[in-house]
Backbone as a ProteinNet text record, in pm:
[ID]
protein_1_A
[PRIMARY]
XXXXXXXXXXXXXXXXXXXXXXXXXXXXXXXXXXXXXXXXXXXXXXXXXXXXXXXXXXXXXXXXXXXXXXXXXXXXXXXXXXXXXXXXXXXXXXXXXXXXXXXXXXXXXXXXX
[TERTIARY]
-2841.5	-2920.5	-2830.8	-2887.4	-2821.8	-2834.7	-2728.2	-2789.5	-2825.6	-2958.6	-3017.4	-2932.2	-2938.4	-2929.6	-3073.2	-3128.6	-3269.2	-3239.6	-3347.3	-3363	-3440.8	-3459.5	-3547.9	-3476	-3570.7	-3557.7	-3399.8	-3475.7	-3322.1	-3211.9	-3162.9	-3085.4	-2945.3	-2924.4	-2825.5	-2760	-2845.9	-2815.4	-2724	-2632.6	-2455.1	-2489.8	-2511.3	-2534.8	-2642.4	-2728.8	-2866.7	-2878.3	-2979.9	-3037.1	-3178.4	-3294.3	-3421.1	-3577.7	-3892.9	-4004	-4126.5	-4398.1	-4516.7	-4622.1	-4739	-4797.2	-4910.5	-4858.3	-4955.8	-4997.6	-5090.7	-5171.9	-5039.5	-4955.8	-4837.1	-4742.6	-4719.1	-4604.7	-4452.3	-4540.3	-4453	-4338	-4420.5	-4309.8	-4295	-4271.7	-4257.2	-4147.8	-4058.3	-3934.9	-3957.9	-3867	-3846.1	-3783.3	-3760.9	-3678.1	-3715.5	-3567.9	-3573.5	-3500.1	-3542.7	-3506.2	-3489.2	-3331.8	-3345.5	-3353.9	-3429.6	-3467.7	-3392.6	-3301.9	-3298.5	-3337	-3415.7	-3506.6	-3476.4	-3520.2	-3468.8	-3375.1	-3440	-3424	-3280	-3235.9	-3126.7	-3182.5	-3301.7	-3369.2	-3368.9	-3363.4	-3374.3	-3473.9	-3558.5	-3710.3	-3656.1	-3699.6	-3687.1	-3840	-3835.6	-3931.4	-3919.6	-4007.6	-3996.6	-4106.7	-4112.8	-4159.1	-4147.3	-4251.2	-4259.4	-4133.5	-4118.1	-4149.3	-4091	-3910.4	-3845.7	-3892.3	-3881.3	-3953.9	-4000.7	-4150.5	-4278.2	-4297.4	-4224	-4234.6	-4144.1	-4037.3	-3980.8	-4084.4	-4097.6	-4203.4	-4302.7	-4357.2	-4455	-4387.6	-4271.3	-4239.3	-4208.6	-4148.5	-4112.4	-4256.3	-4348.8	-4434.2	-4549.3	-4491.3	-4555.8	-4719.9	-4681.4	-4803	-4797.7	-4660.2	-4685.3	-4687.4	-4712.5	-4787.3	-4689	-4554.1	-4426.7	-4326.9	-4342.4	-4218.2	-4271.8	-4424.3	-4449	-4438.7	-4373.9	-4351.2	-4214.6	-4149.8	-3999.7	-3929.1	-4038.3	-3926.8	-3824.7	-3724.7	-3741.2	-3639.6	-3692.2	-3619.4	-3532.2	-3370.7	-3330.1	-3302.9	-3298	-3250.2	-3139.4	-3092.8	-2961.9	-2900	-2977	-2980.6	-3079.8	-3092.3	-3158.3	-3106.9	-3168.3	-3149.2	-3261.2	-3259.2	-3348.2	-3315.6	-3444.4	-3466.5	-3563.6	-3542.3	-3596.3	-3794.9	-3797.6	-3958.5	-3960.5	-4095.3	-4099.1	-4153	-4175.3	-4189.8	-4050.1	-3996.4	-3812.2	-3777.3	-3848.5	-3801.3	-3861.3	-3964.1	-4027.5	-4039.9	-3978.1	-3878.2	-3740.2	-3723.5	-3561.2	-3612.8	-3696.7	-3713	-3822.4	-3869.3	-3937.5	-3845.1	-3714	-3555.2	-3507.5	-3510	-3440.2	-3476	-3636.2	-3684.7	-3676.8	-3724.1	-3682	-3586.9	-3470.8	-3340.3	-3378	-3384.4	-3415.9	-3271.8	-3175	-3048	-2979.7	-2967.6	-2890.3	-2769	-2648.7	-2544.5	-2558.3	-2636.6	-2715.6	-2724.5	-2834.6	-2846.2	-2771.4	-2661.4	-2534.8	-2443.1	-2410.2	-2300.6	-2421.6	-2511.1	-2553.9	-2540.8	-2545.8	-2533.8	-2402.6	-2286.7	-2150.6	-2132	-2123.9	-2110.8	-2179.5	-2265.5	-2430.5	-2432.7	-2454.2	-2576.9	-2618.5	-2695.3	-2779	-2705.7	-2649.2	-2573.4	-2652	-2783.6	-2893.9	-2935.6	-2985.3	-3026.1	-3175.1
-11004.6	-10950	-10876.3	-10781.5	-10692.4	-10653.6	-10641.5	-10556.4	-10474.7	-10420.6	-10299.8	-10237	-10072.3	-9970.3	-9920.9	-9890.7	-9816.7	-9660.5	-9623.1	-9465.4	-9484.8	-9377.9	-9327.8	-9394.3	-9432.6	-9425.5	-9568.7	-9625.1	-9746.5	-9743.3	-9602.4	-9579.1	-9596.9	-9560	-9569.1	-9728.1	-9798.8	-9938.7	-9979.7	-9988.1	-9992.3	-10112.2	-10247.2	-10351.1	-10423.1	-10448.2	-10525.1	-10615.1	-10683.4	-10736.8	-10805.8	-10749.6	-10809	-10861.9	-10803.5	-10838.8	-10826.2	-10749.4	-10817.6	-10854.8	-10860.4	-10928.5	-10840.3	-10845.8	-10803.6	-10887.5	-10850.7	-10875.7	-10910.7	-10818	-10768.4	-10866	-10980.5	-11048.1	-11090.3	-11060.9	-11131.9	-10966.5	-10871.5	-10771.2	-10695.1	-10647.9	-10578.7	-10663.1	-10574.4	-10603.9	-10682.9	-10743.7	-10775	-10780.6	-10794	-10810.4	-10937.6	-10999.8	-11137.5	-11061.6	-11046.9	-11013.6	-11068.1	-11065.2	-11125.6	-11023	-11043.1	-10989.2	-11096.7	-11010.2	-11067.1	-10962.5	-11124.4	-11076.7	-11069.9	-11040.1	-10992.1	-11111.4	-11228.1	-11364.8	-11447.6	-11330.2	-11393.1	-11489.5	-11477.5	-11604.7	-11509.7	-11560.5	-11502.2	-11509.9	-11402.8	-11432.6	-11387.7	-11473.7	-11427	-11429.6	-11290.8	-11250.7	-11191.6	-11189.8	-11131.6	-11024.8	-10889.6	-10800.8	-10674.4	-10611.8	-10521.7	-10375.6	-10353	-10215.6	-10253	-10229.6	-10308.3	-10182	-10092.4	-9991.9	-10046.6	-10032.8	-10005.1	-10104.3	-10274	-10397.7	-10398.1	-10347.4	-10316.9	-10209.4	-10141.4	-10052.6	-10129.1	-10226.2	-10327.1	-10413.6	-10463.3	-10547.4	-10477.5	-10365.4	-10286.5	-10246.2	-10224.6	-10180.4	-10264.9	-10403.6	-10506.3	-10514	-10532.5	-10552.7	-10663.7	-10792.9	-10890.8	-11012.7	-11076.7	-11147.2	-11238.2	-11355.2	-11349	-11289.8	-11201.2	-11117.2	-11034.7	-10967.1	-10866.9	-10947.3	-11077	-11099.1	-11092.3	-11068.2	-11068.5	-10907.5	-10840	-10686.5	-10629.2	-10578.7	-10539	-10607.2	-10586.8	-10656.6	-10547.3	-10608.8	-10537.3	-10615.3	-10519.4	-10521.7	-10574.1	-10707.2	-10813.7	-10794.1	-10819.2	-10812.5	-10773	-10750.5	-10791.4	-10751.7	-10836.7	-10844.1	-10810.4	-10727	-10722	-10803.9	-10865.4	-10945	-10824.5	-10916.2	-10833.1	-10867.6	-10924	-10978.6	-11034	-10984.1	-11012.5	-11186.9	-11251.6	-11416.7	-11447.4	-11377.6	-11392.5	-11434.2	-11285	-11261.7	-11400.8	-11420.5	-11560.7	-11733.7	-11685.4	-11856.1	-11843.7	-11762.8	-11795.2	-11769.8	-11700.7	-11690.4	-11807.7	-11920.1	-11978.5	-12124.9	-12130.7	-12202	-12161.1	-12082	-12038.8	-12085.6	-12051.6	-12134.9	-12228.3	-12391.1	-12490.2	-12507.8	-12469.3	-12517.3	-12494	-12396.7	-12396.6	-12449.9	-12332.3	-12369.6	-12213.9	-12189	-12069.7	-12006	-12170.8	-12116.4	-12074.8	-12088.9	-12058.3	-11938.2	-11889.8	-11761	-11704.7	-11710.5	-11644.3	-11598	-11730.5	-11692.4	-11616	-11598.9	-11488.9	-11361.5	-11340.9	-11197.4	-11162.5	-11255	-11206.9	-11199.5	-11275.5	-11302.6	-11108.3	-11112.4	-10999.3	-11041.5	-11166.5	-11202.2	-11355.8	-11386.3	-11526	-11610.4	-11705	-11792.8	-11904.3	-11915.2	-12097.2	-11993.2	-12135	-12092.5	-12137
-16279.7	-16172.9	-16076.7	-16066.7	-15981.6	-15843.4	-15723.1	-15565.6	-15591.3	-15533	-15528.3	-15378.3	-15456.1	-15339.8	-15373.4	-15237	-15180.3	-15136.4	-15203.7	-15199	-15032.5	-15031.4	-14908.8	-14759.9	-14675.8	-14531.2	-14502.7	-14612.9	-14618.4	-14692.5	-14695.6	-14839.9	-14746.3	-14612.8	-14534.1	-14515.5	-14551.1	-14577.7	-14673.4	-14687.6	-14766.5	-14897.7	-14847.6	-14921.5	-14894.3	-14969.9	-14925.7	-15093.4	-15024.9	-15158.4	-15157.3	-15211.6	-15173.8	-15232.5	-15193.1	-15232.9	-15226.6	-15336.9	-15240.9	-15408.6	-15330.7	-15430	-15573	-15705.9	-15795.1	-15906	-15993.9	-16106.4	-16219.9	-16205.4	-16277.8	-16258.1	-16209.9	-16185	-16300.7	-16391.7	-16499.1	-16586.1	-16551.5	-16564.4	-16471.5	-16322.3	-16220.7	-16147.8	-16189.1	-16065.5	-15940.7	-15905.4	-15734	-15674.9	-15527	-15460.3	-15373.9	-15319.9	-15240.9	-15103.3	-14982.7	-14867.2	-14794	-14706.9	-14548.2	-14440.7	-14361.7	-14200.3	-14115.1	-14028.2	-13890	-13790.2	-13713.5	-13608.7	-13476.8	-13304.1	-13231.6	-13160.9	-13211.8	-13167.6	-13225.7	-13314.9	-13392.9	-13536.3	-13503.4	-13663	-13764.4	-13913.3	-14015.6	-14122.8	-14151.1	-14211.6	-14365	-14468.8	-14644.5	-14660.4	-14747	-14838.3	-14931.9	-15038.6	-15150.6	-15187.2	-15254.1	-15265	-15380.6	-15404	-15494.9	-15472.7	-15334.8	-15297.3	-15126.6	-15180.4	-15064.8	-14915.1	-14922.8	-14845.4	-14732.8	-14849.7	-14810.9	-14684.1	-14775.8	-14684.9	-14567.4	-14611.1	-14463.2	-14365.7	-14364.1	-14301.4	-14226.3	-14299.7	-14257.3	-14151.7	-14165.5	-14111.2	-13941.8	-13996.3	-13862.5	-13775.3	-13872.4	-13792.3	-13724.8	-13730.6	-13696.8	-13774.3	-13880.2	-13974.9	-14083.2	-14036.1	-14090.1	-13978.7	-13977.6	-13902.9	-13848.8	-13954	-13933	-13814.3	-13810.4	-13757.6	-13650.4	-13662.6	-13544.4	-13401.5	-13365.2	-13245	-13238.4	-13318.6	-13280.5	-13331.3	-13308.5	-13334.2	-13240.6	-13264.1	-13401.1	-13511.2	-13609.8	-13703.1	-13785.8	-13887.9	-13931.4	-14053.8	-14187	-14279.7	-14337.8	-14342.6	-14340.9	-14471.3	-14624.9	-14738.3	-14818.8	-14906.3	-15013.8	-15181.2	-15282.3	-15399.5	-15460.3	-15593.1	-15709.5	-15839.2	-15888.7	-15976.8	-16049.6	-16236.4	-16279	-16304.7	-16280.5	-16222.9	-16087.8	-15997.8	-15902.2	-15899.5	-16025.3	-16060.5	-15945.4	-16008.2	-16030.2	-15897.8	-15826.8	-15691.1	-15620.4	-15653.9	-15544.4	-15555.7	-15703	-15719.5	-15592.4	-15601.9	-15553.8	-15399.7	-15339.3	-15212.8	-15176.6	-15280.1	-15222.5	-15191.4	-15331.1	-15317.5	-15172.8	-15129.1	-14986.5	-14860.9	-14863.6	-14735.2	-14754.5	-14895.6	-14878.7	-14823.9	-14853.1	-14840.5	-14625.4	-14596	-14446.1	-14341.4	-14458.5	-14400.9	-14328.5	-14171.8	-14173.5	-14230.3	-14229.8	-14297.8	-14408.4	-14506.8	-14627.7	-14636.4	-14545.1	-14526.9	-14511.8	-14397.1	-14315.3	-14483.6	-14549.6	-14673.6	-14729.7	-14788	-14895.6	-14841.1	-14702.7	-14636.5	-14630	-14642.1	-14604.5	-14725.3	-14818.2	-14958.7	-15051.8	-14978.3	-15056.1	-15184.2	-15191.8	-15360.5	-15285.1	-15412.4	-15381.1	-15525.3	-15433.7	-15578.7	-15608	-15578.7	-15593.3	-15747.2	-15800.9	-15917.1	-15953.9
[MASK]
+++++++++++++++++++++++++++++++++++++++++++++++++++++++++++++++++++++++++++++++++++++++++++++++++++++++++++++++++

């Protein structure tokens, strides 16, 4: 599994690694994402269409995060099913550890399995 680099508006973003929801789960890519927010907290999600969801997030259209904008783009990773992407981002919030978070962003990959 590989870091994704992002085309378009987040392509200026150096290293990321990152996730939304379809019919399609079992063959459509994903991504597992961290956001940090204005508060210093760190939100994971996973998604189709790392973009689009960032867009959302910025534009306060998830419900999560539109009280703490603005938020920025920390990491994210692509998996090659978005299944993929939301096992491991649903491993992440369990865990509900920052240093956790902190090493996958300095680190840029996700080493839980």
């Amino acid at each position: 599994m590989k870091s994704a680099q992002a085309s378009g508006p987040l392509a200026h973003l150096v290293e990321r690694s990152a996730g939304h929801r379809t019919g399609e789960d079992s063959i459509m890519k994903g991504y597992v994402y961290i956001l940090k927010r204005k508060n210093d907290s760190y939100y994971v999600g996973s998604t189709i269409d790392i973009d689009k969801r960032f867009d959302e997030h910025q534009n306060g259209l998830v419900e999560a995060t539109k009280y703490l904008l603005p938020v920025a783009l920390a990491f994210f990773k692509e998996y090659p099913t978005i299944l993929q992407a939301r096992q491991i981002e649903y491993k992440l919030k369990r865990l509900k550890s920052r240093k956790i978070i902190e090493r996958i962003i300095s680190d840029k990959d996700i080493q839980i399995k």
